[in-house]
C-alpha positions in Angstrom: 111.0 -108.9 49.4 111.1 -109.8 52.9 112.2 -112.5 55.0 108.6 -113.2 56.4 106.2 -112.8 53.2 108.7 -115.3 51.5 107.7 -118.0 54.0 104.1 -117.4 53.8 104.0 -117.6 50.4 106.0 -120.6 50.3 104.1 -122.2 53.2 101.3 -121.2 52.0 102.0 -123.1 48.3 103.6 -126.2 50.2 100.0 -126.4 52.2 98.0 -126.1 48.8 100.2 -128.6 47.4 99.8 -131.2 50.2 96.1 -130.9 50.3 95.9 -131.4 47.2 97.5 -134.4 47.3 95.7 -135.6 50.6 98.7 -135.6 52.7 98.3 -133.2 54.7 98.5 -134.5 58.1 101.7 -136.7 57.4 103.6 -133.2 55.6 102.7 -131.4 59.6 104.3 -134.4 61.3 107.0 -134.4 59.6 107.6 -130.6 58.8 107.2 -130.6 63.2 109.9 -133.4 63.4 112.2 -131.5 60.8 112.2 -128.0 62.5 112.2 -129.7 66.1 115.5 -131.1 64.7 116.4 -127.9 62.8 116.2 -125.9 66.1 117.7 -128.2 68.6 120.8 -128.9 66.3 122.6 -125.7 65.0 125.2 -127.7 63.1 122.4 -129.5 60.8 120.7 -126.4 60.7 124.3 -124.9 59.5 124.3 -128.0 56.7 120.5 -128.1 55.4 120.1 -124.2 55.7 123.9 -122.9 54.9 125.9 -125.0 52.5 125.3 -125.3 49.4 128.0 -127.0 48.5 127.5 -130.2 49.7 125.2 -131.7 47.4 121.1 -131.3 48.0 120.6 -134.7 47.7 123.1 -135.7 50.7 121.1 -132.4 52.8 117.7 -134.6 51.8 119.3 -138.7 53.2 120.1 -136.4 56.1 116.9 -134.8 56.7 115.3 -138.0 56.2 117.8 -139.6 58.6 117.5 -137.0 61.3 113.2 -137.0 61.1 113.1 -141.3 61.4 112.4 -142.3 58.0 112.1 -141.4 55.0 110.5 -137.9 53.3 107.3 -137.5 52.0 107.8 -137.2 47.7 105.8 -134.0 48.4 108.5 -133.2 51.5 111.4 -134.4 49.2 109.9 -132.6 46.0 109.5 -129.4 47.6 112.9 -129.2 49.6 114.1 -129.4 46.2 112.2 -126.3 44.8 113.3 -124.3 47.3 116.7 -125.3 46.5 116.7 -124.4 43.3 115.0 -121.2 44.0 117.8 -120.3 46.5 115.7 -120.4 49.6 117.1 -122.9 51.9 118.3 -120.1 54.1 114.5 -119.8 54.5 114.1 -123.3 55.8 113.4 -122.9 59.2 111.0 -119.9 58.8 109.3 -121.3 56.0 108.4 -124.7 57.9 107.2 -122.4 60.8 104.7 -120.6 58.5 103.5 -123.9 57.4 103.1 -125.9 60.6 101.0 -122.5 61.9 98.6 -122.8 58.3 98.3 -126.4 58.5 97.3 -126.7 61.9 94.7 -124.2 61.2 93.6 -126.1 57.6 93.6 -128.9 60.0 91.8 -128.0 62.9 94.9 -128.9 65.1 95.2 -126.9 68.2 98.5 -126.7 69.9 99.0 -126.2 73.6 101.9 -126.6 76.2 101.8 -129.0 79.3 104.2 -128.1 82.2 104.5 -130.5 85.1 107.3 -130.9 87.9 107.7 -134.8 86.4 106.8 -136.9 83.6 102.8 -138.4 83.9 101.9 -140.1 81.1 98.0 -140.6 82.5 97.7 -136.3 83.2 98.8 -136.1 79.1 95.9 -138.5 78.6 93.6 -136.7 80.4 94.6 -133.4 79.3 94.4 -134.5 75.9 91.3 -135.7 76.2 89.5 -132.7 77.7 90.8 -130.8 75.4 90.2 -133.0 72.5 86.5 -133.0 73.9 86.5 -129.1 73.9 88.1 -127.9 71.8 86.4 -130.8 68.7 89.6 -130.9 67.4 93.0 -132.7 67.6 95.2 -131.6 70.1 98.8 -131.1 69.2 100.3 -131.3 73.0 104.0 -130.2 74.1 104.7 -131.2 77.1 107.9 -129.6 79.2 109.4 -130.5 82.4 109.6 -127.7 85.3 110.9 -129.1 88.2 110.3 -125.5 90.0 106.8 -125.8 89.7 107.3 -127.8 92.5 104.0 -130.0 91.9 100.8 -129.8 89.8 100.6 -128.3 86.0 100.7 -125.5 83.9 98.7 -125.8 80.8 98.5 -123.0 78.0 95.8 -124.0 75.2 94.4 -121.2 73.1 96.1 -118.1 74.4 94.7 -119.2 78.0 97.1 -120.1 80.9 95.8 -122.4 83.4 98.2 -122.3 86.4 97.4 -125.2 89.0 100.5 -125.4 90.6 101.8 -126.1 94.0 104.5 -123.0 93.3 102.0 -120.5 92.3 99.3 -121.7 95.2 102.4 -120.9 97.8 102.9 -117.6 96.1 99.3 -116.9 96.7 99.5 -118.2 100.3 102.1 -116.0 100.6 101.0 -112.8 99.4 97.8 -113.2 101.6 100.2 -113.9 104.8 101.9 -110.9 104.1 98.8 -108.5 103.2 97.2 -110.4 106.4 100.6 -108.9 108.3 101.1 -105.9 107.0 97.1 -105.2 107.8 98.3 -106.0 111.4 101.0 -103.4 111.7 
């Protein structure tokens, strides 16, 4: 069986088994927290995902260290199922499918926030039109681009709004140099 029908089925389960225990919301912040962590440190991703030697319940105090707290009993109980089904290598992709199914369940809608530098009161804002919108919660990543010069970029629900200074000078441009070549 494949790499990616394994995930769904198992996010899929982990989903049915949250709800059903009305914890829903707390299982997609910390499954978020966990695979942030997973991606942005290969050698704990080597540990949780790759060894299983090292005993599952040190890989579970460090996944509870490394997310702030402690796990969920769902989080804890089901780290352990798929340890003893042999699919930790799965860990990564398995959280993926069930942050996406979740947020759906949920009615969470994830979008990304670029802006040259950090402004707190634009992530309100943003958040709040889009909370307004969309009539859901807003699950909002926001990145740092210093080459955008100024403004934002904001991608929410496979739209790209593009109201920065770097885009309005490529414009600019491109009409100075139609305008030009039109004289020539």
């Amino acid at each position: 069986m494949n790499a990616g029908s394994i995930s769904n089925r198992y996010g899929k389960a982990f989903l049915k088994y949250v709800v059903q225990e009305g914890v829903q919301t707390q299982a997609l912040r910390q499954s978020e927290a966990l695979l942030k962590i997973i991606l942005s440190l290969p050698s704990l991703r080597e540990v949780l995902m790759h060894r299983p030697d090292i005993q599952i319940s040190d890989r579970l105090a460090l996944a509870a260290t490394a997310t702030g707290g402690n796990l969920l009993p769902q989080m804890n109980r089901f780290l352990l199922l798929l340890e003893r089904k042999s699919r930790m290598d799965l860990l990564d992709r398995i959280l993926w499918s069930f942050i996406l199914q979740c947020r759906q369940y949920c009615n969470v809608k994830s979008c990304t926030l670029v802006t040259s530098l950090p402004d707190e009161k634009l992530e309100t804002r943003v958040r709040e039109w889009l909370q307004g919108m969309s009539g859901g919660e807003i699950c909002l990543d926001t990145k740092i681009d210093q080459s955008i010069i100024g403004g934002f970029v904001l991608e929410f629900d496979g739209k790209r709004l593009d109201a920065s200074v770097r885009r309005q000078l490529n414009i600019l441009q491109k009409e100075l140099v139609d305008k030009n070549n039109r004289i020539v």
